[in-house]
C-alpha positions as CSV (number, residue, x, y, z in Angstrom):
1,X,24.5,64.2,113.8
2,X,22.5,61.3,114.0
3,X,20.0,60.5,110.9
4,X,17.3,59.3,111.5
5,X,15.9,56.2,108.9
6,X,12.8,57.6,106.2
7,X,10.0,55.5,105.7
8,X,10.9,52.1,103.9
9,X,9.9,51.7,100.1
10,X,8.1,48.3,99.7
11,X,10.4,46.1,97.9
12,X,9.2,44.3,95.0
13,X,8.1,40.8,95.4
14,X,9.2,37.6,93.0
15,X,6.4,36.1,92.3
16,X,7.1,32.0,91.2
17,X,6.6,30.8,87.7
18,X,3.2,30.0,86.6
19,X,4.4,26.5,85.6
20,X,0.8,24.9,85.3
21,X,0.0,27.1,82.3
22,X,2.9,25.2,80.5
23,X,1.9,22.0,80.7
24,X,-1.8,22.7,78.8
25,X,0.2,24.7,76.1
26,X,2.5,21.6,75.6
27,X,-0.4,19.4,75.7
28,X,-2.1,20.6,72.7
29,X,1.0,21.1,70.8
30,X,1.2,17.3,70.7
31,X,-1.9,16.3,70.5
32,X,-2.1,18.6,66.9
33,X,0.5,16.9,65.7
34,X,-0.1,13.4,66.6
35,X,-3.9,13.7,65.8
36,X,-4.5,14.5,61.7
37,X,-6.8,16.6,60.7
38,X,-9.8,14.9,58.6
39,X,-11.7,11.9,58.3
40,X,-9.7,8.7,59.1
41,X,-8.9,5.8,56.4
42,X,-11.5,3.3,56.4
43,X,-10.8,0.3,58.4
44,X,-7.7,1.7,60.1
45,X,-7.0,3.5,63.0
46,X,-6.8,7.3,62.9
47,X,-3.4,7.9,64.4
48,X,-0.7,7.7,62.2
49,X,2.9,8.7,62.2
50,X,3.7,11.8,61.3
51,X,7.1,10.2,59.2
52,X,4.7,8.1,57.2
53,X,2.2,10.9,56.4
54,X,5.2,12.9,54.7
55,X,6.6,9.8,52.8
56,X,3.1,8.7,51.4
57,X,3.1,9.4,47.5
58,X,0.3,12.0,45.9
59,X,-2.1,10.4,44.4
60,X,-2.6,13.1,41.2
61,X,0.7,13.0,40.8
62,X,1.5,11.5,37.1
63,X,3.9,8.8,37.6
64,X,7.9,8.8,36.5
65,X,8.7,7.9,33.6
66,X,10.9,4.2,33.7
67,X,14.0,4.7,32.3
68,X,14.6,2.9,29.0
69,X,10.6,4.1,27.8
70,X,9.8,5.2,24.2
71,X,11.0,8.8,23.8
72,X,12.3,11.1,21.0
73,X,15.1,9.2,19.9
74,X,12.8,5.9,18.7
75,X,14.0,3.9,21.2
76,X,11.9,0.8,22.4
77,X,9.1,0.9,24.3
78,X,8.6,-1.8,27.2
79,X,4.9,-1.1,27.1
80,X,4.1,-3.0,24.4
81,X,7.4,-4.0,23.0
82,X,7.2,-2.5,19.5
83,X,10.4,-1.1,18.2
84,X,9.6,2.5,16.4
85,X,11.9,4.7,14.8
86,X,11.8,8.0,12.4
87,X,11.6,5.9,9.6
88,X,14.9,7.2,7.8
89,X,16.3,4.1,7.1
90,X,16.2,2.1,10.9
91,X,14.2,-0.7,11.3
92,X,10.6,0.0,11.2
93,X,7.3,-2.3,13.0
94,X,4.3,-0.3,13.2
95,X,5.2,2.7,11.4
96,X,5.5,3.8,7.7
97,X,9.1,5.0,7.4
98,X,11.0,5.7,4.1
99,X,13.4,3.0,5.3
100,X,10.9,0.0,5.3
101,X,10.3,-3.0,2.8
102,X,8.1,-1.9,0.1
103,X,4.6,-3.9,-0.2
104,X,3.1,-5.9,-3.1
105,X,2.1,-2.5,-5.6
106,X,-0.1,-4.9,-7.7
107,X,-3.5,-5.2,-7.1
108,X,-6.3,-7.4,-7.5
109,X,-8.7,-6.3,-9.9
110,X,-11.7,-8.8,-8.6
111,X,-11.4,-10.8,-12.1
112,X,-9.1,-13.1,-11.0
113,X,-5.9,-11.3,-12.8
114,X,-3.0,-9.8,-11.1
115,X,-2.1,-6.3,-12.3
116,X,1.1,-6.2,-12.0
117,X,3.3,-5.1,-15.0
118,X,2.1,-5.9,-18.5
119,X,3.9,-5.1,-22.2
120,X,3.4,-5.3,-25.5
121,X,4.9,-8.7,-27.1
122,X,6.7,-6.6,-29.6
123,X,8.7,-3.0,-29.1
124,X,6.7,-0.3,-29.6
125,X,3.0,0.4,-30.2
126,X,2.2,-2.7,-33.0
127,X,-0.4,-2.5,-35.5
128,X,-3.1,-5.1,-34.9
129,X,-3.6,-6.8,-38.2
130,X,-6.7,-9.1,-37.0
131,X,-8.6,-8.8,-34.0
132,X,-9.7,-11.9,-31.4
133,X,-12.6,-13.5,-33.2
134,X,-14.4,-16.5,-30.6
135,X,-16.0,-18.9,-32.0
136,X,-19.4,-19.9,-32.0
137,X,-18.2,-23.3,-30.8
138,X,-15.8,-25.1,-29.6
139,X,-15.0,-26.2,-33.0
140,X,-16.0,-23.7,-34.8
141,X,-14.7,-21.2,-36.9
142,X,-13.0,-17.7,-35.6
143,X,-10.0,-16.3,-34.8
144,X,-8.1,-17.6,-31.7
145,X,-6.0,-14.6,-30.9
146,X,-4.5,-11.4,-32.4
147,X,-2.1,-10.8,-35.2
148,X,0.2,-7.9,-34.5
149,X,2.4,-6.5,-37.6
150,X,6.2,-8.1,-36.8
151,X,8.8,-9.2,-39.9
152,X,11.2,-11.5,-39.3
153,X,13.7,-11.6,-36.7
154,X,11.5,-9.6,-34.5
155,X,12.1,-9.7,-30.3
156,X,9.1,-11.5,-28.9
157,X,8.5,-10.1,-25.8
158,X,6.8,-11.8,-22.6
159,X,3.4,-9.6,-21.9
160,X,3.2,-10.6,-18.2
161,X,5.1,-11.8,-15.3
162,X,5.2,-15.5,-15.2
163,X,6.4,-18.8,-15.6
164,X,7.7,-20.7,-18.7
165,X,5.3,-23.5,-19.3
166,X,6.3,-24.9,-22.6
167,X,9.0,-23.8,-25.5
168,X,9.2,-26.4,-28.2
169,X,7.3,-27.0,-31.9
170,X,3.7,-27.5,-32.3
171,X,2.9,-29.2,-36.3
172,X,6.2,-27.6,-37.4
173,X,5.9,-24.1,-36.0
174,X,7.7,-22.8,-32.8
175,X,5.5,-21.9,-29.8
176,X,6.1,-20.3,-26.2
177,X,3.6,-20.3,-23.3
178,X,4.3,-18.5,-20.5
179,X,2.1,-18.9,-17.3
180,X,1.4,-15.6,-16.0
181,X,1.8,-14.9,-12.5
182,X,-0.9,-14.4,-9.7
183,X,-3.5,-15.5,-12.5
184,X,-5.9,-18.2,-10.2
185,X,-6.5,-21.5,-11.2
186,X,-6.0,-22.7,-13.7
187,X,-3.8,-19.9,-14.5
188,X,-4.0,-17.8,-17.5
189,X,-1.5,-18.9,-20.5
190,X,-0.4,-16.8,-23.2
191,X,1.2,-18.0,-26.3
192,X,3.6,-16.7,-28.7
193,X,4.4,-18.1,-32.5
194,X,5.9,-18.5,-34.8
195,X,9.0,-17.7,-32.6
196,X,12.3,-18.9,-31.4
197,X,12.4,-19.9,-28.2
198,X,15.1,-18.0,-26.3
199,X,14.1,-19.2,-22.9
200,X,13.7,-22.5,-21.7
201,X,10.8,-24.7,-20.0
202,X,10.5,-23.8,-16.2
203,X,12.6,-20.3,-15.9
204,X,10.5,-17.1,-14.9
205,X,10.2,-14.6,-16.8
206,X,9.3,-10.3,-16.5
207,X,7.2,-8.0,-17.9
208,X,8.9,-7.0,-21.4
209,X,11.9,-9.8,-21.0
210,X,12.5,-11.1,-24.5
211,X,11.2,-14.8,-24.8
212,X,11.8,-15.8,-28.4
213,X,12.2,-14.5,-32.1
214,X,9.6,-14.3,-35.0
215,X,10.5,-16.8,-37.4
216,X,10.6,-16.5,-41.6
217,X,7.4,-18.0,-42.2
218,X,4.7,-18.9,-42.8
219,X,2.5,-17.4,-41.8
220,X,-1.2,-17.6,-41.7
221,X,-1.7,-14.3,-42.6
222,X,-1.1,-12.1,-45.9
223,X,2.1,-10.6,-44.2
224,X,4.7,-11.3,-41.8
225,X,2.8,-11.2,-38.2
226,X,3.3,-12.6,-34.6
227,X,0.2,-14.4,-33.4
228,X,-0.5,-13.8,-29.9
229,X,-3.0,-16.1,-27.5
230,X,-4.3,-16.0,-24.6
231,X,-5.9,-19.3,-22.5
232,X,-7.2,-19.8,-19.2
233,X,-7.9,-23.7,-19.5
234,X,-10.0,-24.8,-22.6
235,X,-11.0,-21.5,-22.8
236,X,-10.0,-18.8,-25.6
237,X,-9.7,-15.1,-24.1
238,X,-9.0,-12.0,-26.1
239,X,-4.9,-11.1,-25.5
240,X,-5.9,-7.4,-25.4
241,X,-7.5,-7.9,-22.0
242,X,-4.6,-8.5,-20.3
243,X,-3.1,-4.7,-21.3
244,X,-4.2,-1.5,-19.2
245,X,-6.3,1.2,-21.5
246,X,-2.8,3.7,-21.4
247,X,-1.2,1.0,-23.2
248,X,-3.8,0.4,-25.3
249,X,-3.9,4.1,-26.2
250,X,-0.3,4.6,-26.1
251,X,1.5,5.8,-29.9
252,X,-0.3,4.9,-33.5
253,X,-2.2,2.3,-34.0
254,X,-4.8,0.5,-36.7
255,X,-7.2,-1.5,-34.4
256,X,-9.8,-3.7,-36.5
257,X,-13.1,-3.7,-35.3
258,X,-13.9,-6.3,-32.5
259,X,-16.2,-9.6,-33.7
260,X,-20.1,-9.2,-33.0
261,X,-19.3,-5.3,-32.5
262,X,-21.6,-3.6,-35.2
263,X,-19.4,-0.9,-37.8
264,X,-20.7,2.6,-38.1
265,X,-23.5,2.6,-40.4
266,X,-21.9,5.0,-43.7
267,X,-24.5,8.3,-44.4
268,X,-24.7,9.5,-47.8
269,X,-24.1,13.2,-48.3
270,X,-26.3,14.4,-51.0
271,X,-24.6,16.9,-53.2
272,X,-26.7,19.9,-52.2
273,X,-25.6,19.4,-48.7
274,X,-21.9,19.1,-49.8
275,X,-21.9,22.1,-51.7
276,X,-23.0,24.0,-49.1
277,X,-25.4,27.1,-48.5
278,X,-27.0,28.8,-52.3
279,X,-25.5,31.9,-53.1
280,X,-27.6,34.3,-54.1
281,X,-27.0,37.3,-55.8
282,X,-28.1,40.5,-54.5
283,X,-30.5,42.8,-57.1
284,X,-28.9,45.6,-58.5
């Protein structure tokens, strides 16, 4: 039996690649890459690698710390070359550690004296016999210093911190003078006698360091006494300016009233007033 061929099914047709669509996609894909997006640098072209775009730096970026910078540890800092430190016991600059050289702790008072340490010239609190006194003139009479209440064999003691100016006999009595430090010019000058020297001309001296001791007599006043002077030049100050008010108020003391200071005028009680208020007795 012979079969006959059915109607033919169209076959499907290849149709060729659409290759001139490629070449526009491609296109822009490299022109987006090559051209940046925004305004261009002034003075420069707008093209730019892409390679340099990524390596460029951000400008709000903070910057890295160098290595060798000031940190925690109080290492040195190349800014500005100033060495810092905690301060418990390494070398400080411009910090106040624990661990630096302690400053000058005396002050200047604006009178031309130091304040650094001062001390009685004898142990203790001493009774002031007789007060400084100036004289009307450069001659005339007064009372040059104070006498403070000291027997024999007492330890003189050096008031301020100074220098030794003199230690030697003056018309049979012996005398120290000691320069005291930071004092201006000339320099103040206080003087001991009568004493012992038991430090020589030119050697400093401290604050409460013995200087001499109180001879057996005489003495110019009713009992045994150390007078004590103070100078600056020609000029007669009183001693008792040279001491702080705590040392001054410090233990028991009999102070005489200063000269041109005017005493206490005495009142009179009358007897009425001492006896107090009248009793009076109540009627019965």
């Amino acid at each position: 039996m012979r079969l006959q061929p059915g109607p033919r099914r169209p076959s499907a047709r290849r149709r060729p690649p659409q290759l001139p669509l490629v070449f526009p996609v491609l296109l822009v894909l490299v022109v987006y890459v090559l051209i940046p997006v925004g305004p261009s640098a002034p003075g420069g072209s707008s093209l730019a690698p892409a390679g340099a775009l990524a390596s460029a730096p951000a400008a709000d970026a903070e910057p890295t710390p160098r290595a060798g910078a000031a940190g925690d540890g109080g290492t040195a800092d190349d800014r500005d070359g100033v060495t810092t430190g905690d301060g418990d016991g390494g070398t400080t600059g411009a910090g106040d550690g624990d661990g630096g050289t302690a400053g000058h702790t005396g002050a200047d008072t604006g009178t031309g004296i130091d304040s650094g340490a001062r001390s009685w010239p004898l142990a203790g609190r001493p009774a002031v016999l007789r007060g400084w006194e100036p004289p009307a003139g450069p001659y005339g009479p007064g009372h040059r210093g104070v006498d403070l209440a000291a027997g024999p064999g007492a330890r003189v003691l050096a008031a301020a911190d100074g220098r030794v100016s003199f230690a030697g006999r003056v018309a049979g009595r012996g005398v120290v003078a000691v320069e005291v430090a930071g004092s201006g010019s000339p320099p103040l000058r206080t003087t001991y006698e009568p004493v012992r020297a038991l430090v020589e001309e030119g050697v400093s001296v401290r604050a409460g360091q013995p200087v001499g001791v109180l001879e057996d007599g005489p003495f110019h006043c009713d009992e045994g006494c150390l007078h004590w002077g103070l100078r600056r030049g020609d000029a007669y100050l009183d001693p008792l300016s040279l001491l702080p008010p705590a040392l001054l108020r410090k233990g028991p003391s009999r102070l005489l009233p200063v000269f041109g200071v005017p005493e206490p005028v005495a009142v009179r009680v009358s007897r009425a007033h001492r006896a107090g208020p009248s009793r009076r007795r109540c009627p019965r």
